[in-house]
C-alpha positions in Angstrom: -69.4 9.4 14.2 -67.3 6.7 13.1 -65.9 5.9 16.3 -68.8 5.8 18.4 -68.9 2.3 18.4 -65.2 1.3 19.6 -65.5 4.1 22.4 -68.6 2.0 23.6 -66.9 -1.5 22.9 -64.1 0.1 25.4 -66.2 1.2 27.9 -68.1 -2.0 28.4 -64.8 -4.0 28.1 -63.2 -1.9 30.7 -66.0 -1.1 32.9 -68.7 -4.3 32.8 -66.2 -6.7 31.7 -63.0 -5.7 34.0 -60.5 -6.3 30.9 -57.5 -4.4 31.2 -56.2 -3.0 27.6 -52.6 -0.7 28.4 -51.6 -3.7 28.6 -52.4 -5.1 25.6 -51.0 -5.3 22.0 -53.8 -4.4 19.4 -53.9 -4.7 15.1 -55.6 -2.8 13.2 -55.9 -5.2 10.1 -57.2 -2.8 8.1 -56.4 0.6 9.3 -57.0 2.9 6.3 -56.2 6.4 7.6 -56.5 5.5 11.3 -59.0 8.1 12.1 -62.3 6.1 12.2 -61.7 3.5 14.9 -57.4 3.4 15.2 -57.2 6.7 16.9 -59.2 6.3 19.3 -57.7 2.8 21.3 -54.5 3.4 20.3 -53.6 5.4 23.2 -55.4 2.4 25.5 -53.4 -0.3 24.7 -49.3 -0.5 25.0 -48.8 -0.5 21.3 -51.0 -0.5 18.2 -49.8 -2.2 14.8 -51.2 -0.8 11.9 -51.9 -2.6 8.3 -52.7 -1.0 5.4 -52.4 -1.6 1.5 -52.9 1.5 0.3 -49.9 3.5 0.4 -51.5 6.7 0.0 -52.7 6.2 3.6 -49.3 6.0 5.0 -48.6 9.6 5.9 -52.0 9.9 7.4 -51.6 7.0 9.8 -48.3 8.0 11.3 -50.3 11.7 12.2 -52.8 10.0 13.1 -51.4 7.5 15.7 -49.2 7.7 18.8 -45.3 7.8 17.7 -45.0 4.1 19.4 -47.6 2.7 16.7 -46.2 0.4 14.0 -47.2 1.0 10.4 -47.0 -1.4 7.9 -48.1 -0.5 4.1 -48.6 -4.2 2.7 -51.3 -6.5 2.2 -52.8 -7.6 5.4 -53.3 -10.7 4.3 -49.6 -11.3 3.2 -48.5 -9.5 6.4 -49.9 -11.8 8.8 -47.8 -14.8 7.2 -45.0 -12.9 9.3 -46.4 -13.0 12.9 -48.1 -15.7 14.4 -50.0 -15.6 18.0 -48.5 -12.5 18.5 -51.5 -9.8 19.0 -53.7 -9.4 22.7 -56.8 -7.7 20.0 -57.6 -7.5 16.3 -59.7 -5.4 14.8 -61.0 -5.7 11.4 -62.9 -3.0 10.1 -63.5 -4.5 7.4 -64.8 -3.5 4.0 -68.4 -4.8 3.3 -69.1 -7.2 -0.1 -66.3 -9.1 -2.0 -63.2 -7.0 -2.3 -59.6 -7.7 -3.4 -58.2 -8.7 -6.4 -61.0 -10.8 -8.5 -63.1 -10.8 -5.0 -60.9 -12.8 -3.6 -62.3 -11.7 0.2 -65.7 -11.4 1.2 -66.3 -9.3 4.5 -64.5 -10.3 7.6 -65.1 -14.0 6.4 -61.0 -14.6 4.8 -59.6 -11.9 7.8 -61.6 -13.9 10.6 -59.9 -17.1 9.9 -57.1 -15.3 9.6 -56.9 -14.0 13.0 -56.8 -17.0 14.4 -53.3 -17.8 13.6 -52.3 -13.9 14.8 -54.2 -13.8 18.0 -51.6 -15.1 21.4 -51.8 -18.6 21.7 -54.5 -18.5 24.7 -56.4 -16.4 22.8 -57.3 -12.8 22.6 -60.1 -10.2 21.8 -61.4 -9.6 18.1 -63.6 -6.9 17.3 -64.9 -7.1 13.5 -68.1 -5.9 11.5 -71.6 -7.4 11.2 -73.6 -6.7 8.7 -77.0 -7.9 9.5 -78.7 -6.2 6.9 -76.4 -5.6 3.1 -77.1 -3.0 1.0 -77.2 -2.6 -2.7 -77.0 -6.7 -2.4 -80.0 -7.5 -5.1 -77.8 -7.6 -7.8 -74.5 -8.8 -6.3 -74.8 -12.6 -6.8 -71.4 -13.5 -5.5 -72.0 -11.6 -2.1 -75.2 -13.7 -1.8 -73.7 -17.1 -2.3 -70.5 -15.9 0.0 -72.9 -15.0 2.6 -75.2 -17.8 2.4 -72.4 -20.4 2.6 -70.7 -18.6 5.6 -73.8 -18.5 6.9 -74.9 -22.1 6.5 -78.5 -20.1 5.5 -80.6 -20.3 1.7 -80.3 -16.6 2.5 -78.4 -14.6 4.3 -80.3 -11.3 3.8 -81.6 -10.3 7.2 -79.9 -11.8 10.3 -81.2 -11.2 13.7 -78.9 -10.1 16.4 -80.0 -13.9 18.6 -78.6 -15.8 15.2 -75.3 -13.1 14.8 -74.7 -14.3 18.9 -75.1 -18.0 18.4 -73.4 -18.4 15.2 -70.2 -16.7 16.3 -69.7 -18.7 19.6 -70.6 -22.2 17.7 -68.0 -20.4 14.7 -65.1 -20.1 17.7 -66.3 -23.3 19.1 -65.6 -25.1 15.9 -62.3 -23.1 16.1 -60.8 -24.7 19.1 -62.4 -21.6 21.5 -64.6 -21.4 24.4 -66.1 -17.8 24.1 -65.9 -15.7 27.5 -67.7 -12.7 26.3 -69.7 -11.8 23.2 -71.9 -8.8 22.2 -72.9 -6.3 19.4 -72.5 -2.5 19.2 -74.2 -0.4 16.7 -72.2 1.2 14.1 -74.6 4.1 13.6 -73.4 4.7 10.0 -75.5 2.4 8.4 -78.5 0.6 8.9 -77.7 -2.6 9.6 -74.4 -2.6 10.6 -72.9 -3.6 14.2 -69.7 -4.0 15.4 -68.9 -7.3 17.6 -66.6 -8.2 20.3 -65.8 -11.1 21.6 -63.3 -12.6 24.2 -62.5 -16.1 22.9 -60.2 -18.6 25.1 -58.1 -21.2 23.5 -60.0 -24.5 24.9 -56.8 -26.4 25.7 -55.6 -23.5 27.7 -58.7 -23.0 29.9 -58.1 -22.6 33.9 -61.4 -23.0 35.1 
């Protein structure tokens, strides 16, 4: 069920949007085990990197993935200090609420920005998780005010899809990117939860 989403992000990428992906070089930025999303595009694309900071994961991954796919056991954060505009796609399957040591990272937010910098120089596609609607948030004041400032909202709650849509092409915009495509795909695991894709173009390297 898990990987409903990405095989319908592929479809419409390929087959609505005319992207091509075997050629493309894809990171999984956080890949756990590799079998929820990973395994599925990794045999699309020309190569898959994998990231992952659990090391009890590692075994898993390489079974899980094509014998061409690069695992790295590290901090994905400290990893991608060692490429830069290096990956075609990123995808962050990232963990919902603050995680990391002392809640250092909050969602995608940290990973997002991160991508940036890891993404080719023209630009790329990044496919990350939306959370529209948190659970078990009442309580959880540091995920409120995270959200809320990302968010530019007094609360970040409930977010309609129209806001999710707007905010992200303003968010590349403010980024130095045009966005060429953008759109959501229900992750049916949760209520609440989407995955987003978006094809974003370096505005400085724009041909038309």
């Amino acid at each position: 069920m898990r990987e409903v989403s990405i095989k319908k992000i592929c479809q419409r990428l390929t087959q609505e949007h005319g992207v091509t992906l075997k050629d493309k070089v894809a990171l999984d930025f956080f890949a756990r085990e590799g079998n929820w999303q990973t395994q599925y595009y990794a045999n699309k694309v020309d190569k898959v990197h994998a990231w992952e900071i659990n090391p009890e994961y590692k075994d898993k991954l390489r079974q899980n993935l094509p014998d061409n796919a690069i695992v790295t056991i590290g901090n994905s954060f400290d990893l991608a200090t060692q490429k830069k505009y290096f990956f075609d796609i990123i995808v962050l399957d990232n963990p919902q609420g603050c995680f990391g040591k002392d809640d250092v990272y909050c969602e995608h937010f940290e990973a997002l920005e991160t991508s940036f910098k890891l993404l080719k120089e023209t630009g790329g596609i990044l496919i990350f998780n939306i959370k529209t609607e948190p659970f078990n948030y009442t309580e959880k004041f540091e995920w409120q005010n995270r959200r809320n400032n990302f968010y530019s909202l007094q609360d970040a709650s409930l977010l309609t899809k129209e806001f999710v849509i707007d905010f992200y092409k303003k968010y590349f915009s403010d980024h130095g990117y045009t966005t060429k495509l953008i759109f959501l795909e229900k992750r049916p695991q949760e209520n609440g939860l989407y995955a987003l894709a978006a094809k974003i173009q370096r505005k400085n390297n724009e041909l038309d």
